[in-house]
Backbone and ligand atoms as CSV (ligand in chain L), in Angstrom:
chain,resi,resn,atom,element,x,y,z
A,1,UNK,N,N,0.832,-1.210,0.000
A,1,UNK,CA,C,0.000,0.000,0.000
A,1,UNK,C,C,0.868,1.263,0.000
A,2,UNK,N,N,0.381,2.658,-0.614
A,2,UNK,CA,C,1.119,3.496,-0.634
A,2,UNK,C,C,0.569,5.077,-0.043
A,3,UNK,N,N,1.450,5.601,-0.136
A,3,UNK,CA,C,0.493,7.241,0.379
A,3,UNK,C,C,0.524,8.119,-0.442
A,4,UNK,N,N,-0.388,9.408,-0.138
A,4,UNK,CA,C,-0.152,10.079,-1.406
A,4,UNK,C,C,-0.541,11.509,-0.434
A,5,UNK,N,N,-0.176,12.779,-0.782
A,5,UNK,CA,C,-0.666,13.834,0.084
A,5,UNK,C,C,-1.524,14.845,-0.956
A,6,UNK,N,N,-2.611,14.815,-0.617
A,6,UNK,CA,C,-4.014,15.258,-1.336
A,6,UNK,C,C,-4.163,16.805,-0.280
A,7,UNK,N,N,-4.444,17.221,-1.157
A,7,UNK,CA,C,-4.677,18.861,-0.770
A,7,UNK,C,C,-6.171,19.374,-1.519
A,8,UNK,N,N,-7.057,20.266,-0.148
A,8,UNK,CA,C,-8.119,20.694,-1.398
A,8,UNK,C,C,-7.772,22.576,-1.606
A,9,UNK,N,N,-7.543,23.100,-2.424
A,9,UNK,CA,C,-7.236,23.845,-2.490
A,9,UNK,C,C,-8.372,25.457,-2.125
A,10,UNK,N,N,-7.297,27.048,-1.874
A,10,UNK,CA,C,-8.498,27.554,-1.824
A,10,UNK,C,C,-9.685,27.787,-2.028
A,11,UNK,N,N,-9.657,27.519,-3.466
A,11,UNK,CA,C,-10.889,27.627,-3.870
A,11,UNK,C,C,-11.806,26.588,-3.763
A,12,UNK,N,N,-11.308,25.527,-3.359
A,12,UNK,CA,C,-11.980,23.844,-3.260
A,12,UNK,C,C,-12.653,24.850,-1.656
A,13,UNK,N,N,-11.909,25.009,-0.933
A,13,UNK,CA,C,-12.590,25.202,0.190
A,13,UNK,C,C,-13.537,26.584,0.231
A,14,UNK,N,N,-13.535,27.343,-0.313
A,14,UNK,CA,C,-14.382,28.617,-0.573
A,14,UNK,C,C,-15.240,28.109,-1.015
A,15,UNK,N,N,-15.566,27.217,-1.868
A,15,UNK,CA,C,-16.747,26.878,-2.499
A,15,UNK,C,C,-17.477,25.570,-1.880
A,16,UNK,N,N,-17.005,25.207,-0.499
A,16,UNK,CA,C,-17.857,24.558,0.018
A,16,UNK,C,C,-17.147,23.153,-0.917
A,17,UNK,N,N,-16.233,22.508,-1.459
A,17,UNK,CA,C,-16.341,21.409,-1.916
A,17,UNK,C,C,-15.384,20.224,-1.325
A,18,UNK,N,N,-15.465,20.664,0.252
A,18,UNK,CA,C,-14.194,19.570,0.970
A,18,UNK,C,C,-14.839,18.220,1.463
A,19,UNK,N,N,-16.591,18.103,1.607
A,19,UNK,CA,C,-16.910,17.275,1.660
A,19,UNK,C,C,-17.005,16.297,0.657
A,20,UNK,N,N,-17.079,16.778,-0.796
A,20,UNK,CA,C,-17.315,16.608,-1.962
A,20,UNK,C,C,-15.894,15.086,-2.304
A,21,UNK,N,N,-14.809,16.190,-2.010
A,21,UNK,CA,C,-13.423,16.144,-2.219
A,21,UNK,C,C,-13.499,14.375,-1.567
A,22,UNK,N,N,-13.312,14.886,-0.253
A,22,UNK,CA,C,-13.488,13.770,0.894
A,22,UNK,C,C,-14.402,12.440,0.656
A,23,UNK,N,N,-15.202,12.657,0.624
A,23,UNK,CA,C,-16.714,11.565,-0.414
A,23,UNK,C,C,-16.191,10.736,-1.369
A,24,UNK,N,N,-15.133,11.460,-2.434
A,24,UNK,CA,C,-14.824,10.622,-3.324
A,24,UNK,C,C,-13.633,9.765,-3.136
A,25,UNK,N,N,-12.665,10.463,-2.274
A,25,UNK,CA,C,-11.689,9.664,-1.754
A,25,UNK,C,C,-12.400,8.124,-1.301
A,26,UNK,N,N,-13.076,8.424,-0.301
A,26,UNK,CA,C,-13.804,7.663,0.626
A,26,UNK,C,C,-13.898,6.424,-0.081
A,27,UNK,N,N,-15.426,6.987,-1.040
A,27,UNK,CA,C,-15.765,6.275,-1.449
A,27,UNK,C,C,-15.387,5.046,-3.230
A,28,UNK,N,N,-13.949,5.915,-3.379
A,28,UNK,CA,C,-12.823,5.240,-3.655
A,28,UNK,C,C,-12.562,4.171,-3.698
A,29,UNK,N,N,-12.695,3.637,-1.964
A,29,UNK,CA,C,-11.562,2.522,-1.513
A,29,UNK,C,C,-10.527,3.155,-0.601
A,30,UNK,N,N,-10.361,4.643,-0.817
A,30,UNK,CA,C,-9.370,5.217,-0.488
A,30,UNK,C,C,-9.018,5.118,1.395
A,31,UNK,N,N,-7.921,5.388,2.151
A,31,UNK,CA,C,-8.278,5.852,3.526
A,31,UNK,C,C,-8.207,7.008,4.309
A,32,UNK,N,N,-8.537,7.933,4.408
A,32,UNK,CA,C,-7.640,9.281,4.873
A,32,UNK,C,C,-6.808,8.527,6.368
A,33,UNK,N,N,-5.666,9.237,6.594
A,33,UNK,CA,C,-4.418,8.744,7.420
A,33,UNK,C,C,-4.319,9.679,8.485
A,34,UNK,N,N,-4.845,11.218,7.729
A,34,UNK,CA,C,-4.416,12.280,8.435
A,34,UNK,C,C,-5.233,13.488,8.013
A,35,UNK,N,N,-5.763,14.597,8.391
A,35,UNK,CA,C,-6.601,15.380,7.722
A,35,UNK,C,C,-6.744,16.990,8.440
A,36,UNK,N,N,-6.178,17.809,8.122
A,36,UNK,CA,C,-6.183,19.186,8.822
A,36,UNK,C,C,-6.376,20.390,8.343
A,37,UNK,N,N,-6.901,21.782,8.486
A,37,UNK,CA,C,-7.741,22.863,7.727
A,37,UNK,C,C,-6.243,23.532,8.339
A,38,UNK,N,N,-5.269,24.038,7.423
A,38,UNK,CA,C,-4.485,24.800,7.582
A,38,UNK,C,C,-4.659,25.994,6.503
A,39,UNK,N,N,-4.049,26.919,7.439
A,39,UNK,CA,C,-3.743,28.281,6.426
A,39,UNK,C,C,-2.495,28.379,5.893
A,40,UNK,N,N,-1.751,28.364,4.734
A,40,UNK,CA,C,-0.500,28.097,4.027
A,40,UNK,C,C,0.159,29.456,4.293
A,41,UNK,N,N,1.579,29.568,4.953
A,41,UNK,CA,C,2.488,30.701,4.480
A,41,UNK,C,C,3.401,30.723,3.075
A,42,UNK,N,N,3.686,31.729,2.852
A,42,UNK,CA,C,4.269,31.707,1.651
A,42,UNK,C,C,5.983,30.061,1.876
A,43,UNK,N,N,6.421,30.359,2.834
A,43,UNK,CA,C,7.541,29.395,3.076
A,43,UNK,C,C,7.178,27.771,2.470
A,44,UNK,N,N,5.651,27.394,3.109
A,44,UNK,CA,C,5.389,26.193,3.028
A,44,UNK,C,C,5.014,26.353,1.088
A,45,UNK,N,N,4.644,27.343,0.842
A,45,UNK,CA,C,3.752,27.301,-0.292
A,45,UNK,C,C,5.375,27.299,-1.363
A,46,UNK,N,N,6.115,28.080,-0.874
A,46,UNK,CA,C,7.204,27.988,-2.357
A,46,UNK,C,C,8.070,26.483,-1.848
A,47,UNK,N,N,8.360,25.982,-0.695
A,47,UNK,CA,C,8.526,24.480,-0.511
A,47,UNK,C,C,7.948,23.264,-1.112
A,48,UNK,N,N,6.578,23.751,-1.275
A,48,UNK,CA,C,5.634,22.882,-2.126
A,48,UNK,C,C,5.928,22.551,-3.096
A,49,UNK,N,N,6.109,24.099,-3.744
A,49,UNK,CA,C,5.951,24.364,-5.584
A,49,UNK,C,C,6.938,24.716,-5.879
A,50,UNK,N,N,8.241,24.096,-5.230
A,50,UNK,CA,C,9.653,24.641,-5.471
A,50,UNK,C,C,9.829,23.975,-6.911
A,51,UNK,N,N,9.218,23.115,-7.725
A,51,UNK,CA,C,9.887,22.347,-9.404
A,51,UNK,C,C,9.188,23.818,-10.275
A,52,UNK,N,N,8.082,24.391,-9.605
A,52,UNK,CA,C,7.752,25.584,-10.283
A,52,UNK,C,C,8.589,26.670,-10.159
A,53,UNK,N,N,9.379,27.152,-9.173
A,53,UNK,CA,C,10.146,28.490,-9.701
A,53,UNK,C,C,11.088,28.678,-10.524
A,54,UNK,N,N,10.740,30.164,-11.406
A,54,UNK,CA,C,11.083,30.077,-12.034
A,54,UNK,C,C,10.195,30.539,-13.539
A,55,UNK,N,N,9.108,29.291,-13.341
A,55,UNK,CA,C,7.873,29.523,-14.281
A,55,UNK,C,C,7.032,30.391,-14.340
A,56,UNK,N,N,6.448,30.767,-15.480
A,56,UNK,CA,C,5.777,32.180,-15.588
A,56,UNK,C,C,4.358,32.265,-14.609
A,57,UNK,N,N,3.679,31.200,-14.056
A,57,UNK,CA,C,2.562,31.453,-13.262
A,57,UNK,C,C,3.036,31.274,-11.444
A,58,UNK,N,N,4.226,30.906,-11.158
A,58,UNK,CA,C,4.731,30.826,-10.217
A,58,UNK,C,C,4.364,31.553,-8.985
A,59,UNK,N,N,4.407,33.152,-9.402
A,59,UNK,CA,C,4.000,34.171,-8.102
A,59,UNK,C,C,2.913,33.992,-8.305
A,60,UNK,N,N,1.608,33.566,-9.382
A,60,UNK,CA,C,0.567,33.637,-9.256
A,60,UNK,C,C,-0.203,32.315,-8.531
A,61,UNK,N,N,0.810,31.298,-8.455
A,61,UNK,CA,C,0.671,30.161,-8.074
A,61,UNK,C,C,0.520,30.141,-6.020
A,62,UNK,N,N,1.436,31.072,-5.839
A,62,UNK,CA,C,1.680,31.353,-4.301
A,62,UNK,C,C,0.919,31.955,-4.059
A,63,UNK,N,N,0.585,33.196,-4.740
A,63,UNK,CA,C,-0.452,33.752,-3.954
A,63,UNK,C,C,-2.417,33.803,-3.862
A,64,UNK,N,N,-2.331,32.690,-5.251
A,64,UNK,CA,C,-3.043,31.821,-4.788
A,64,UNK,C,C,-3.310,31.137,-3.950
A,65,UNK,N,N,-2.451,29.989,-3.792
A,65,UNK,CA,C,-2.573,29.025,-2.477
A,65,UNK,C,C,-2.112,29.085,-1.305
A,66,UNK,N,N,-1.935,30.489,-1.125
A,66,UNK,CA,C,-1.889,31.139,0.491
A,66,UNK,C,C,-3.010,32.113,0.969
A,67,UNK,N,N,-4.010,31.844,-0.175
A,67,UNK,CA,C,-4.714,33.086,0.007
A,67,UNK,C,C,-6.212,32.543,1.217
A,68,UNK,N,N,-6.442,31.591,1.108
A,68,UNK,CA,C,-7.310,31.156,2.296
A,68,UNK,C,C,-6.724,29.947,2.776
A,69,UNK,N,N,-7.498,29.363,3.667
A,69,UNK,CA,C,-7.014,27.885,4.408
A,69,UNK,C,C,-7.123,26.550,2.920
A,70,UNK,N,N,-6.363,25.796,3.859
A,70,UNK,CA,C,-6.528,24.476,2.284
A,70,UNK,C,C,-6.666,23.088,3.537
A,71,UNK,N,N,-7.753,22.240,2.791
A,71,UNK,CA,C,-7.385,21.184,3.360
A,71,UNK,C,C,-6.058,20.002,3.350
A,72,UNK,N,N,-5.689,19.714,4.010
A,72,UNK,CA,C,-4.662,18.901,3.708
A,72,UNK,C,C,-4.927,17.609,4.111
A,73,UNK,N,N,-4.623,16.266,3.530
A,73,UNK,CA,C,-4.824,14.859,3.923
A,73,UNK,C,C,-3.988,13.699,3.135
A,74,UNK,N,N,-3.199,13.502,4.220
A,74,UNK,CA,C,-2.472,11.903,3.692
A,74,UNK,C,C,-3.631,10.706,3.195
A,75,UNK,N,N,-3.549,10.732,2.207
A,75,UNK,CA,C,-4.435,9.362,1.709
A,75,UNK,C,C,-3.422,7.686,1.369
A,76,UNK,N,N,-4.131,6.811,1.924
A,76,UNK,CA,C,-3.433,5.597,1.944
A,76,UNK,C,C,-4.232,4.806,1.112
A,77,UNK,N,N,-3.602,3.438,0.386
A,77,UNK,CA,C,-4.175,2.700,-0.366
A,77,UNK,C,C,-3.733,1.930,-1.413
A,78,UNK,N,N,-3.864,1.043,-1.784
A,78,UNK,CA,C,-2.958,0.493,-3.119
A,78,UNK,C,C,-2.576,1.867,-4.276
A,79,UNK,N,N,-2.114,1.661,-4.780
A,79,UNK,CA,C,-1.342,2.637,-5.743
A,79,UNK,C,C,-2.389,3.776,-5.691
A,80,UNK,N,N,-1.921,4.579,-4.212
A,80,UNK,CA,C,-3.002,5.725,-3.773
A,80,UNK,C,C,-2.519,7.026,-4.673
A,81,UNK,N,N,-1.468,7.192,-5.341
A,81,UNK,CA,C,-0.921,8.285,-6.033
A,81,UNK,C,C,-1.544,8.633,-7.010
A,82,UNK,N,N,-1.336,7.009,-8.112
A,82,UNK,CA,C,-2.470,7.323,-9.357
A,82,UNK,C,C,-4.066,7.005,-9.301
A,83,UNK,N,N,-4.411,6.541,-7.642
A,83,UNK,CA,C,-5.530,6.367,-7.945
A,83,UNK,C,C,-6.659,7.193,-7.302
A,84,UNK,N,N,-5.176,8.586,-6.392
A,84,UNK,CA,C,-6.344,10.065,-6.477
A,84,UNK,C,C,-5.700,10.809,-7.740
A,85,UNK,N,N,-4.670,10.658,-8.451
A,85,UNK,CA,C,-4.626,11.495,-9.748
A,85,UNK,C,C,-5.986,11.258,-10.975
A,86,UNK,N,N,-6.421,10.360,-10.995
A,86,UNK,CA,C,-7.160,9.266,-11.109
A,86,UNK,C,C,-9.008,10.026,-10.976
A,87,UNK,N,N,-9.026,10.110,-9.895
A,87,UNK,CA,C,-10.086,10.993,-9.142
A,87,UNK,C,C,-10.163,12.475,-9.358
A,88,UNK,N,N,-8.596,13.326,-9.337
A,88,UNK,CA,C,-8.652,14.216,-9.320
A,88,UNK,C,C,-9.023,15.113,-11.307
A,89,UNK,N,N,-8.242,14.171,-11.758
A,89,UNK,CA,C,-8.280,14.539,-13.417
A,89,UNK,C,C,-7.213,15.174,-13.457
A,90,UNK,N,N,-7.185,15.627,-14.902
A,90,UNK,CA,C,-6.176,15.909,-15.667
A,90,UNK,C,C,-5.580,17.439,-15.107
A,91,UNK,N,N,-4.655,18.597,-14.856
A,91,UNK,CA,C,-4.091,19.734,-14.635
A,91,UNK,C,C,-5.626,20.543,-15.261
A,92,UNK,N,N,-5.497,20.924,-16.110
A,92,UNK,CA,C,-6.495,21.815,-16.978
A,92,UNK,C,C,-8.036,21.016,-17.185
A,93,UNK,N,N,-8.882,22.040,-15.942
A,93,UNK,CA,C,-10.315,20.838,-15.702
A,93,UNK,C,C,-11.106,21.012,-16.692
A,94,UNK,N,N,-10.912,21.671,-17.792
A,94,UNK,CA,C,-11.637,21.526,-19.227
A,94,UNK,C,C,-11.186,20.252,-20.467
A,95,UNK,N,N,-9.593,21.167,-20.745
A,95,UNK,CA,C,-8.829,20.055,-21.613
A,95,UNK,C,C,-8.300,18.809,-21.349
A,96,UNK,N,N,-8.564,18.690,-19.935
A,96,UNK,CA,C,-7.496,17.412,-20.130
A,96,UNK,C,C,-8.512,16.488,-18.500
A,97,UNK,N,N,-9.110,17.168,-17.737
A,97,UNK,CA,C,-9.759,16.722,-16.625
A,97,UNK,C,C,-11.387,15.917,-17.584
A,98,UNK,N,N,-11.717,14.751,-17.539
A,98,UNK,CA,C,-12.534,13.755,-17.773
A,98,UNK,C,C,-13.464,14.297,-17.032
A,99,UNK,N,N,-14.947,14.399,-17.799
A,99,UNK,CA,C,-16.362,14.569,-16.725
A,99,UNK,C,C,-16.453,13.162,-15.938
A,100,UNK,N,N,-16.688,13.974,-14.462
A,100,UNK,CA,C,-16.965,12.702,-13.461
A,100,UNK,C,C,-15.532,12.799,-12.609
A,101,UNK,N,N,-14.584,13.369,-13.243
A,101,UNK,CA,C,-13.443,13.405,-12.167
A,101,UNK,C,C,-13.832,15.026,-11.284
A,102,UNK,N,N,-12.775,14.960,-10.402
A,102,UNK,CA,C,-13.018,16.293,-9.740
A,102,UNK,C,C,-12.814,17.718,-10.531
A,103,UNK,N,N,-11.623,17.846,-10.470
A,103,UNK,CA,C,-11.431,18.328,-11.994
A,103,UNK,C,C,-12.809,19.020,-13.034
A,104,UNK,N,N,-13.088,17.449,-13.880
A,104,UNK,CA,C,-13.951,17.872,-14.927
A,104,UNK,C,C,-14.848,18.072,-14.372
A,105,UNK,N,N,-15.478,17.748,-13.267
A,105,UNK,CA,C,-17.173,18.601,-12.493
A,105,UNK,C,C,-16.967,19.328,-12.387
A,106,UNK,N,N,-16.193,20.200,-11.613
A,106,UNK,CA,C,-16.083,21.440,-10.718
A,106,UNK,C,C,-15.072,22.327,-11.277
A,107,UNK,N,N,-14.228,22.577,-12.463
A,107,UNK,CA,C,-13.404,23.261,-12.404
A,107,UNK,C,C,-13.684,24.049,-14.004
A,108,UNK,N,N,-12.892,25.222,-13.990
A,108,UNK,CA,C,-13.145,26.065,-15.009
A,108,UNK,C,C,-11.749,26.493,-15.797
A,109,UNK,N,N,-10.507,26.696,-14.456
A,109,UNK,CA,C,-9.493,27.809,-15.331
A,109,UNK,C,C,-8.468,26.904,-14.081
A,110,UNK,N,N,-6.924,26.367,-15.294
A,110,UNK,CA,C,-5.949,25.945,-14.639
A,110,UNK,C,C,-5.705,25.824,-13.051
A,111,UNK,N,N,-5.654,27.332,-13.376
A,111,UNK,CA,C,-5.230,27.602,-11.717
A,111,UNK,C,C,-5.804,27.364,-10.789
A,112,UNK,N,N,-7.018,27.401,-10.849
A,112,UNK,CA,C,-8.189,27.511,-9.356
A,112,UNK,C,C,-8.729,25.564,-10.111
A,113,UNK,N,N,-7.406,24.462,-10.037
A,113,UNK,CA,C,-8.017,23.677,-10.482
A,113,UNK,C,C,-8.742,22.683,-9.451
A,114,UNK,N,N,-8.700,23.179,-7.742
A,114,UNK,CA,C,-9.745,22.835,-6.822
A,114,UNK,C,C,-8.684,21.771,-5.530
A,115,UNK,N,N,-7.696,20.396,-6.147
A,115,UNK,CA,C,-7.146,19.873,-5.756
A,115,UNK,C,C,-5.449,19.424,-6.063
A,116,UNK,N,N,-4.574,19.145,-5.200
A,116,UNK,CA,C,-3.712,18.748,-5.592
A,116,UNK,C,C,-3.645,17.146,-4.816
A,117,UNK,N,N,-3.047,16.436,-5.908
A,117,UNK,CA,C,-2.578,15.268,-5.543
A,117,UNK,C,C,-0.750,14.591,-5.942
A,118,UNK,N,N,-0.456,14.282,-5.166
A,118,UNK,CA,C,1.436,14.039,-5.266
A,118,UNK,C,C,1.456,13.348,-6.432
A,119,UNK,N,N,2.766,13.528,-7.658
A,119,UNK,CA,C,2.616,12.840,-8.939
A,119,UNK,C,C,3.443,11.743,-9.088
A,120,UNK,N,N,4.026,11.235,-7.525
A,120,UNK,CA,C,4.574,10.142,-7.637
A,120,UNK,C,C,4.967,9.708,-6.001
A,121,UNK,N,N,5.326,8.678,-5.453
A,121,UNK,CA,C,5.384,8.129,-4.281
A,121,UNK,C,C,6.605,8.569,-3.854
A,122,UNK,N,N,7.758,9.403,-4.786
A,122,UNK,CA,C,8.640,9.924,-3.785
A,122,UNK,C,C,8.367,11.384,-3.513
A,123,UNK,N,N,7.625,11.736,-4.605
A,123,UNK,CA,C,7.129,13.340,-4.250
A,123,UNK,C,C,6.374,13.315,-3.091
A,124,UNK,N,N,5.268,11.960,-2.685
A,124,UNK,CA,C,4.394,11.985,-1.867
A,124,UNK,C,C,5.461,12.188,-0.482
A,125,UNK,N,N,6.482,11.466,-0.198
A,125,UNK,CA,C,7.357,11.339,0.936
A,125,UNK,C,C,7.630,12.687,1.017
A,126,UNK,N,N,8.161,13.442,0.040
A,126,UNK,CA,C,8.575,14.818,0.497
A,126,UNK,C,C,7.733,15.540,1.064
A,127,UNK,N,N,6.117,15.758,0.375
A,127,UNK,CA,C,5.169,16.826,0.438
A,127,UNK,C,C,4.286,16.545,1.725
A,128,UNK,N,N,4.422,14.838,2.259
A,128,UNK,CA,C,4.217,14.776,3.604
A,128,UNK,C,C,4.645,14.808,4.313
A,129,UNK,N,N,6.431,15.314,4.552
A,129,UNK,CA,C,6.951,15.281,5.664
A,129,UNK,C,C,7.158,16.768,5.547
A,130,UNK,N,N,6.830,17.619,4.410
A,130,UNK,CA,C,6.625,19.307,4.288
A,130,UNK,C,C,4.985,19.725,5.148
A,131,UNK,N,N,4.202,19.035,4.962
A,131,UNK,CA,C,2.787,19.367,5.524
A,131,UNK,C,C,2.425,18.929,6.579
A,132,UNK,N,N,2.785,17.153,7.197
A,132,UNK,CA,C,2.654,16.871,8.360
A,132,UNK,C,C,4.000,16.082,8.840
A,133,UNK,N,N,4.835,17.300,9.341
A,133,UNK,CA,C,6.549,17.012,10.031
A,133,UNK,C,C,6.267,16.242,11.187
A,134,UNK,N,N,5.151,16.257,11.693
A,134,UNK,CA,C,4.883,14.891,13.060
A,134,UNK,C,C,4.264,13.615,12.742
A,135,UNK,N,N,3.984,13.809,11.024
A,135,UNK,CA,C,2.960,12.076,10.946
A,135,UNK,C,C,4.414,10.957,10.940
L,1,ATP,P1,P,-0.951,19.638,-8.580
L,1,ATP,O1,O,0.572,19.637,-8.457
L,1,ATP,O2,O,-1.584,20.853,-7.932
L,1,ATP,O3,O,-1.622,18.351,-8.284
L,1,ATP,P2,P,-0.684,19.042,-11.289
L,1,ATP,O4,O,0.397,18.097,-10.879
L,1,ATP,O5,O,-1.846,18.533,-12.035
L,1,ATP,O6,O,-1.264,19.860,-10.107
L,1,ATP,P3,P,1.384,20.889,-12.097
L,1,ATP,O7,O,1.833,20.954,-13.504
L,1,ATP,O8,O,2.267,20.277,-11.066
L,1,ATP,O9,O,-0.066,20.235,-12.121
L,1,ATP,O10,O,1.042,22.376,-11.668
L,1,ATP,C1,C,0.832,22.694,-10.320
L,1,ATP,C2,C,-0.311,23.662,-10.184
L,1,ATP,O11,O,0.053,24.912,-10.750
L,1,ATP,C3,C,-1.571,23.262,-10.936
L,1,ATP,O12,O,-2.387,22.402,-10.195
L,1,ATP,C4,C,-2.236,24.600,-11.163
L,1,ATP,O13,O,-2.944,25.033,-9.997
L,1,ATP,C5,C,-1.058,25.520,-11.367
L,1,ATP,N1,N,-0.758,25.681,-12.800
L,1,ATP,C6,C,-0.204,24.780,-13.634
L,1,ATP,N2,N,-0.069,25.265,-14.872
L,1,ATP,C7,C,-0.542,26.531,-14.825
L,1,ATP,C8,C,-0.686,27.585,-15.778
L,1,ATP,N3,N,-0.315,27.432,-17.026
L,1,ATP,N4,N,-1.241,28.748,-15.346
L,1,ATP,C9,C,-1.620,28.923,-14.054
L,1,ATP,N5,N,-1.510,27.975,-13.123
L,1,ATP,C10,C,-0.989,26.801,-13.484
């Protein structure tokens, strides 16, 4: 079994969609491990998205996802990486996010694409010992 660190992002949580988020994990197969409503500082946020600096949406990327609280949750499960990437859809919730994923229901424009999920099991090790340094 593996982990994966699932995030719902500001706008996931402004719009009321953390139960939504949570529901589908759930009802997945998935397990949540760990689960907490934090508010992001810029430190944790360019730690995150450190393969992004550099890139042209970068500052827009931070101050995005510091701009309200985000959920955060270790998810566990057989190949739990691709199977909330899986859930979550494609980066861009028009072009590339599938209707029925999170993504293709709920999302409109790249950026505000609602969730993040780790894009591989060693990224997951990093981005959970960046979000929960006591799990
Ligand atoms: P995440 O890492 O959040 O799960 P991802 O792996 O699908 O998303 P990445 O390519 O790692 O996508 O990009 C990280 C995040 O940066 C995206 O989820 C999105 O919020 C934002 N992003 C990516 N590309 C753009 C872009 N062209 N313009 C604005 N924001 C972008």
């Amino acid at each position: 079994s593996e982990r994966t660190l699932v995030l719902v992002k500001p706008d996931g949580v402004e719009r009321g969609l953390v139960g939504e988020v949570i529901s589908r994990i759930e009802r997945k197969g998935l397990k949540l491990v760990a689960l907490e409503l934090k508010k992001v500082d810029r430190q944790l946020a360019e730690q995150h998205y450190a393969e992004h600096d550099g890139k042209p949406f970068f500052e827009s990327l931070l101050e995005f996802i510091t701009s309200g609280p985000v959920v955060a949750a270790v998810v566990e499960g057989p190949r739990a990486v691709s199977a909330f990437r899986q859930i979550a859809g494609g980066t861009d919730p028009v072009d590339k996010a599938a209707p029925g994923s999170i993504r293709g229901d709920y999302g409109l424009e790249v950026q505000y694409n609602l969730v993040h999920g780790s894009d591989s099991a060693e990224s997951a090790e990093r981005e959970i010992k960046l979000w929960f340094p006591e799990f």
